[in-house]
C-alpha positions as CSV (number, residue, x, y, z in Angstrom):
1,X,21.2,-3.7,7.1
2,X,18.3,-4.8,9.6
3,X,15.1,-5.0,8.2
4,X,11.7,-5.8,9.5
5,X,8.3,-6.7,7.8
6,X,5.4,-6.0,9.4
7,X,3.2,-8.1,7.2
8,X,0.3,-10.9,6.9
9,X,1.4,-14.2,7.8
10,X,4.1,-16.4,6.0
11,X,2.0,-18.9,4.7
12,X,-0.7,-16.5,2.9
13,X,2.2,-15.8,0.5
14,X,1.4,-16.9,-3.4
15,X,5.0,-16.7,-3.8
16,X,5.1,-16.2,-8.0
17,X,2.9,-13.1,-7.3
18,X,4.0,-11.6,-3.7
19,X,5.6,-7.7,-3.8
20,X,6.8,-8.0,-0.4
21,X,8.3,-11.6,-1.0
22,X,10.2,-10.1,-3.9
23,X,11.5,-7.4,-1.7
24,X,12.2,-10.2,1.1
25,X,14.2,-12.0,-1.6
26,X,16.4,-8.8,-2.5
27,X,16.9,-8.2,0.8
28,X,18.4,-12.0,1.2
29,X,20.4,-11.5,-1.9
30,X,21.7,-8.6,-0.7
31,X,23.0,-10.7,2.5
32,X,20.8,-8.6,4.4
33,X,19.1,-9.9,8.4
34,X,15.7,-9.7,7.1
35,X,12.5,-10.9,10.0
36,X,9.3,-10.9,9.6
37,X,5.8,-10.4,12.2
38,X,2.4,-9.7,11.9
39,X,0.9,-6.9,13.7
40,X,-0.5,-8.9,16.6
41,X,3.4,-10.4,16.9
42,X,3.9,-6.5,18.3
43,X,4.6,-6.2,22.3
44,X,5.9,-4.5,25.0
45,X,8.9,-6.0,27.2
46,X,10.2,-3.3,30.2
47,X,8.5,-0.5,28.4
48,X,10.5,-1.3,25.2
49,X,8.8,-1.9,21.6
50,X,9.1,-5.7,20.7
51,X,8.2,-8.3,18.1
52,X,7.3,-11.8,18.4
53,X,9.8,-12.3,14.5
54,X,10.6,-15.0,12.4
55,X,14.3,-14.6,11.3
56,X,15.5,-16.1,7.6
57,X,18.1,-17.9,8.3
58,X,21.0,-17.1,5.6
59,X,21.4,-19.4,2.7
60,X,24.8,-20.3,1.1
61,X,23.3,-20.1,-2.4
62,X,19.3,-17.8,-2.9
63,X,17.7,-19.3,-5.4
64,X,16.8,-16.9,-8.0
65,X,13.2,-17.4,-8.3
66,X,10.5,-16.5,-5.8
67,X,8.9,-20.3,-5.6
68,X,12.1,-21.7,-5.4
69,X,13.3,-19.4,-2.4
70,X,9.9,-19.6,-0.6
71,X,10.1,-23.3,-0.2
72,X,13.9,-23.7,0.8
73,X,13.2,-20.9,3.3
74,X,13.7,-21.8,6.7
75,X,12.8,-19.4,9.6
76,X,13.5,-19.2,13.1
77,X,11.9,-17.7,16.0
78,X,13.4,-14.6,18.3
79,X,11.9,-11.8,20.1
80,X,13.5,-8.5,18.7
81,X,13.6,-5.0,19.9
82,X,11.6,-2.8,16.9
83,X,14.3,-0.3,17.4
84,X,17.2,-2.3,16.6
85,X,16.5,-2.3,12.7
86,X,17.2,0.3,10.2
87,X,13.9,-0.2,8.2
88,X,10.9,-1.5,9.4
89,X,8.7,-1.9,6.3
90,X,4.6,-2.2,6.8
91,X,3.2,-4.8,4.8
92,X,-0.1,-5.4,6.6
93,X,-3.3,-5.7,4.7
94,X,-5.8,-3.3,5.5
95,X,-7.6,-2.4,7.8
96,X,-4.8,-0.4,9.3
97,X,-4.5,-1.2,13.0
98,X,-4.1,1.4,14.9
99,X,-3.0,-0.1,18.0
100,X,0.0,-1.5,15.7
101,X,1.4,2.2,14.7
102,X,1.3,2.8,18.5
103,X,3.8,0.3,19.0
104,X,6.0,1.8,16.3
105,X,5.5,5.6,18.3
106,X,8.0,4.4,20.3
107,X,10.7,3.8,17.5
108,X,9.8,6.1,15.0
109,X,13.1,8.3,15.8
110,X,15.0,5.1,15.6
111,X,14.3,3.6,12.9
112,X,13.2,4.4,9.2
113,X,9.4,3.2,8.9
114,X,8.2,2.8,5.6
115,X,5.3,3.9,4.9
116,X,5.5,6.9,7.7
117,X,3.7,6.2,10.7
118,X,1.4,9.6,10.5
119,X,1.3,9.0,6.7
120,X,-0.5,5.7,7.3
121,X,-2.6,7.6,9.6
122,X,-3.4,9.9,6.9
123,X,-3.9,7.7,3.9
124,X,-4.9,4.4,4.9
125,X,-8.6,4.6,3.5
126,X,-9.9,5.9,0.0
127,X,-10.3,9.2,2.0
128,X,-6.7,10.4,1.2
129,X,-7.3,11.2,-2.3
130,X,-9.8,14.6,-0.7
131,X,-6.0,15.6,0.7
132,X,-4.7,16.5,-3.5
133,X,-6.3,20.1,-4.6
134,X,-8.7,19.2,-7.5
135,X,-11.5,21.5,-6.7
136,X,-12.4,21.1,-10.6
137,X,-12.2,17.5,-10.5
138,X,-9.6,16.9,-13.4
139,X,-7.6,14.4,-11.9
140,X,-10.3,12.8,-9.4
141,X,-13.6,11.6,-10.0
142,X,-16.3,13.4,-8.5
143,X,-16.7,11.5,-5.0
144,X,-19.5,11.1,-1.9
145,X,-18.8,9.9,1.0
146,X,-21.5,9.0,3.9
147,X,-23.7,6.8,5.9
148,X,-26.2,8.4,5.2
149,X,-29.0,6.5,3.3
150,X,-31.1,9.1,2.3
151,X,-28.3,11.4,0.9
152,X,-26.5,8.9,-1.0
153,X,-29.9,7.8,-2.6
154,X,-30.3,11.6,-3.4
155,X,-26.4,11.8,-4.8
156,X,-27.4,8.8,-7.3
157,X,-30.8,10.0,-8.5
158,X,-29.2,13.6,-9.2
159,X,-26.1,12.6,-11.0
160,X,-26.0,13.2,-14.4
161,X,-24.5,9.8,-15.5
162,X,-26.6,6.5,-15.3
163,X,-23.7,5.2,-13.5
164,X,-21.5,5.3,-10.3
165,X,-19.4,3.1,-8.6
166,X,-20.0,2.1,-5.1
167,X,-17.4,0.4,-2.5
168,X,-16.7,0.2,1.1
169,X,-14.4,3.1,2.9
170,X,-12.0,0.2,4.2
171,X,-12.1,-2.4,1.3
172,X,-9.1,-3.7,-0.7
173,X,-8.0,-6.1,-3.8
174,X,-11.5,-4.9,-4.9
175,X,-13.3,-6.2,-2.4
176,X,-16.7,-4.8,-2.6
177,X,-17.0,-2.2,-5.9
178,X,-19.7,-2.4,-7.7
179,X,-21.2,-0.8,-10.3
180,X,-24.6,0.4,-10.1
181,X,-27.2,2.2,-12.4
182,X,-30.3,4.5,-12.3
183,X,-32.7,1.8,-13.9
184,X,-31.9,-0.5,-11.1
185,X,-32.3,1.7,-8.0
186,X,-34.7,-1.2,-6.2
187,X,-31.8,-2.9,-5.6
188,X,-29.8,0.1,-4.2
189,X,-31.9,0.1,-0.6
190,X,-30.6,-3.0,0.3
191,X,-26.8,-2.9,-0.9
192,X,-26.8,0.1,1.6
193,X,-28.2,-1.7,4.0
194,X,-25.3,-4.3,3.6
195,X,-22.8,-2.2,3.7
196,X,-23.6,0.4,6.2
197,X,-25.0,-1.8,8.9
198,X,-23.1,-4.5,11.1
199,X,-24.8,-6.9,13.0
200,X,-22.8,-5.4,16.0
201,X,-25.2,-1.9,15.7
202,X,-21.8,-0.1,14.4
203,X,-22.1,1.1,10.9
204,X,-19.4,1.7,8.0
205,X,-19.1,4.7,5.9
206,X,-20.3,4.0,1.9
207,X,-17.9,5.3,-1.0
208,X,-19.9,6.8,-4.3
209,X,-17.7,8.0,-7.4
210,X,-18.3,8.9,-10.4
211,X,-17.9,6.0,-13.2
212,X,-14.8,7.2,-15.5
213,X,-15.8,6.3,-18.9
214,X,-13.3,3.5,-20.3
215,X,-13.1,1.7,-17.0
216,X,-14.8,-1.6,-18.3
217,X,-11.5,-1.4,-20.7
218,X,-9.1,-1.3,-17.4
219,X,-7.0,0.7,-15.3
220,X,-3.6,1.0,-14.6
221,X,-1.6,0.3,-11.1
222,X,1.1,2.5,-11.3
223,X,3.7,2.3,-8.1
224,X,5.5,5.5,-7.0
225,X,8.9,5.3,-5.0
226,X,9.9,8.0,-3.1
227,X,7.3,10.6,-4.9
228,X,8.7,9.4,-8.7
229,X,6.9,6.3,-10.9
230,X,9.0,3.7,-11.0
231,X,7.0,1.6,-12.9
232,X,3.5,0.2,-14.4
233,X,1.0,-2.5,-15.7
234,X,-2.3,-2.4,-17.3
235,X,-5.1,-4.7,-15.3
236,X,-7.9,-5.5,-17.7
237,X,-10.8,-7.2,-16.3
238,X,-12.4,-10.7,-16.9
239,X,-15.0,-11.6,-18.9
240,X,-17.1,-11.8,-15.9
241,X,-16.3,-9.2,-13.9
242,X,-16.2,-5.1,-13.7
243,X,-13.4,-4.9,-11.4
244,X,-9.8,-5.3,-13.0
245,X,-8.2,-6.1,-9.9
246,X,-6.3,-9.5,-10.1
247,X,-7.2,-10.6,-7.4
248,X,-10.8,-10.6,-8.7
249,X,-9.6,-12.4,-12.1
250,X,-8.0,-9.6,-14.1
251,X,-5.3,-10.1,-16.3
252,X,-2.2,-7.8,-17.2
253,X,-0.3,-6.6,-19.9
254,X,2.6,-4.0,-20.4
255,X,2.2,-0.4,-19.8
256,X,3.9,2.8,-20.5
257,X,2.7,5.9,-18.4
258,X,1.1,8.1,-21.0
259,X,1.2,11.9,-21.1
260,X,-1.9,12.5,-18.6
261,X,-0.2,9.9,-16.3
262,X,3.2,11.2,-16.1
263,X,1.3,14.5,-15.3
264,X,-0.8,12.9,-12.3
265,X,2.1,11.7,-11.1
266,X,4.1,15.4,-10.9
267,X,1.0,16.6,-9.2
268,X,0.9,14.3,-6.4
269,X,4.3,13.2,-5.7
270,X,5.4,15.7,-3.6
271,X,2.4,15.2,-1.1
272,X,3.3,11.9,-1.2
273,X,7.2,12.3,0.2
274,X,5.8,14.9,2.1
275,X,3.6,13.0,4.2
276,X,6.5,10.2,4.3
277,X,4.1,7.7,2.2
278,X,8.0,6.9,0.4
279,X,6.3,3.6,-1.3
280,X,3.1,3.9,-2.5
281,X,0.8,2.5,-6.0
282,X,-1.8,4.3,-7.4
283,X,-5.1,3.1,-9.6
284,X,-5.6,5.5,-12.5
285,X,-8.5,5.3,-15.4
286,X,-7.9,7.5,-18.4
287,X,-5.5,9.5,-16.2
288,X,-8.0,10.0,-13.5
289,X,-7.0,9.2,-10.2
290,X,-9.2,6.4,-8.1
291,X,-7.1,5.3,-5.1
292,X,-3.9,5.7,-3.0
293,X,-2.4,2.5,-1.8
294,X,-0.5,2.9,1.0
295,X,-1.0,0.0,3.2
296,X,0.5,-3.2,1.4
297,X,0.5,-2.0,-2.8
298,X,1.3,-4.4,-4.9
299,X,2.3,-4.6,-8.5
300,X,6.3,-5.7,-8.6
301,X,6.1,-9.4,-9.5
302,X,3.6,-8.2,-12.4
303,X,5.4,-5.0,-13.4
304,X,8.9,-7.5,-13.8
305,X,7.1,-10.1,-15.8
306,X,5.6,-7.7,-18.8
307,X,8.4,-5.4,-18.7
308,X,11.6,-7.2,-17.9
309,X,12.7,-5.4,-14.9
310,X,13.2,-5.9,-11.3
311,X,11.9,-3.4,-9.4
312,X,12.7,-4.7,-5.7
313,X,16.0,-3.5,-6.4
314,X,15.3,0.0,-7.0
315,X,13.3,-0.2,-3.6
316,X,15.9,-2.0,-1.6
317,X,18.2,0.5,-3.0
318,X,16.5,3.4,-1.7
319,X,16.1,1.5,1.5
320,X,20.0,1.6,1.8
321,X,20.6,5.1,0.8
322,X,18.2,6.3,3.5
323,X,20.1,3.6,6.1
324,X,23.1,5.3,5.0
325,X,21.8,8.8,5.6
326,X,20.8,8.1,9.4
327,X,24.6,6.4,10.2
328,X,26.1,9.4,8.5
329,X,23.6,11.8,10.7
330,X,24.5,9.9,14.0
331,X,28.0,10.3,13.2
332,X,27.7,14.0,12.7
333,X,26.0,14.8,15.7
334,X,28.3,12.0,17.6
335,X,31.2,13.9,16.5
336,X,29.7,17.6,17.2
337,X,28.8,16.4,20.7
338,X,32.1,15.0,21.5
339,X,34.0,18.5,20.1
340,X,31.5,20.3,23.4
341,X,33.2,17.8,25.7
342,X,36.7,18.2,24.5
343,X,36.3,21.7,24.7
């Protein structure tokens, strides 16, 4: 199997904590040609989809941990056709970039993209979650979205609760939630000022929810393959911080999807496969739905390390089964259209 990973550069990895350098490392294991590229690595050569890659060369032993196989790696440069891999797995961080899914138009019937090209489309801001019916907002917080200063002002002011959260439309690892409250609404003018307004004159679209009571205890990042959980950990924030991302200091632990959970994740799985979003991890608070992940999620080095699994290898697994699928669906139709010539 040929696999592709359109992803941030190599040498961003934190190897001990990377999900898409533990699916790399399956992938090797597995004796699978695995290259990497970044989205601006994407060209056009004689009308054909291309990528600047970095190939891993094939090792006569993989070492078994991540660190370990991240510093004996060696990569070499090539310029491959995007449609010459089975699976070409997007990794980027967001923003999405658009231009890049234009690139993969070309080989979308070639190849099997994960996460769906229109799926990306769909689901690549905190937008997605209007998509799931919840008019009585039981599995998603109550949510605003505008540039509008005046109306969001309004929106806080007339809320029952003392407190919402507020983050960016395109933000991720965190980046940007915070929690604000009625008694502090002089501050709230100038937050929107900071994030609405560039210094380009362009302005970006503000996010307010609905604070979920229990949040300051944690959330849990619960990833989904192929519509069905898979697995889970609980991030609890710091001592310093609201956010329980780890990026921005949280810590994990173990977690088993409760009742509510297993039930959120019925209700929105099939939407999920639907709109081809095959690999996907989702924040919940007290079974309350906060964001779809779709872009790069991450979770798999954590989830192995309090649970004792490995859950790369359910994912590369699925990644072969669908492979399998398309050869056995070009030998079909190879075969049918051979039996019109014959005859």
């Amino acid at each position: 199997m040929n696999v592709c990973f359109i992803m941030y550069p190599w040498e961003e990895i934190v190897p001990e904590n990377d999900t898409t350098l533990a699916l790399i490392h399956e992938c090797v294991k597995r004796g699978h040609t695995v290259a990497i590229a970044t989205p601006a690595n994407l060209t056009i050569r004689d009308s054909i989809a291309y990528a600047f890659s970095k190939v891993l060369r094939r090792m006569d032993k993989v070492p078994a941990q991540l660190k370990s196989f991240y510093k004996r790696a060696e990569l070499k440069e090539k310029m491959l056709p995007l449609a010459g891999f089975d699976v070409i797995m997007m990794r980027a961080n967001p923003p999405l970039d658009p231009i890049a899914l234009n690139f993969l138009d070309s080989v979308k019937d070639d190849t099997f993209i994960v996460n769906d090209i229109e799926g990306l489309r769909k689901a690549n801001n905190k937008l997605y979650t209007a998509c799931f019916d919840d008019p009585d907002n039981t599995i998603i917080p109550r949510t605003h979205v505008s540039k509008n200063k005046e109306y969001l002002k309004s929106v806080i002011k007339e809320n029952p609760r003392d407190r919402m959260i507020m983050k960016p439309l395109n933000g991720f690892g965190g980046s940007g939630v915070i929690m604000i409250e009625k008694n502090a609404m002089h501050n709230v003018n100038s937050l929107m000022d900071f994030y609405i307004d560039n210094k380009d004159g362009t302005t970006n679209y503000i996010i307010l929810q609905d604070y979920i009571e229990g949040a300051e205890q944690g959330d849990s990042r619960i990833l989904l393959l192929n519509g069905q959980p898979i697995g889970a950990v609980r991030r609890v924030p710091g001592s310093e911080d609201h956010r329980s991302n780890i990026s921005a200091g949280g810590t994990f632990e173990r977690h088993v999807l409760n009742k509510a959970e297993k039930a959120l994740c019925r209700k929105i799985g099939q939407k999920l496969v639907d709109d081809g979003l095959y690999f996907v991890g989702i924040d919940v608070i007290n079974g309350m739905l906060v964001e779809v992940n779709v872009m790069s999620p991450g979770g798999i080095t954590y989830i192995n390390k309090v649970s004792k699994v490995k859950l790369q290898e359910k994912v590369i697994d699925f990644f072969e089964d669908k492979t399998e699928e398309q050869v056995k669906a070009l030998h079909r139709k190879t075969k049918l259209k051979n039996s019109l010539i014959d005859e």
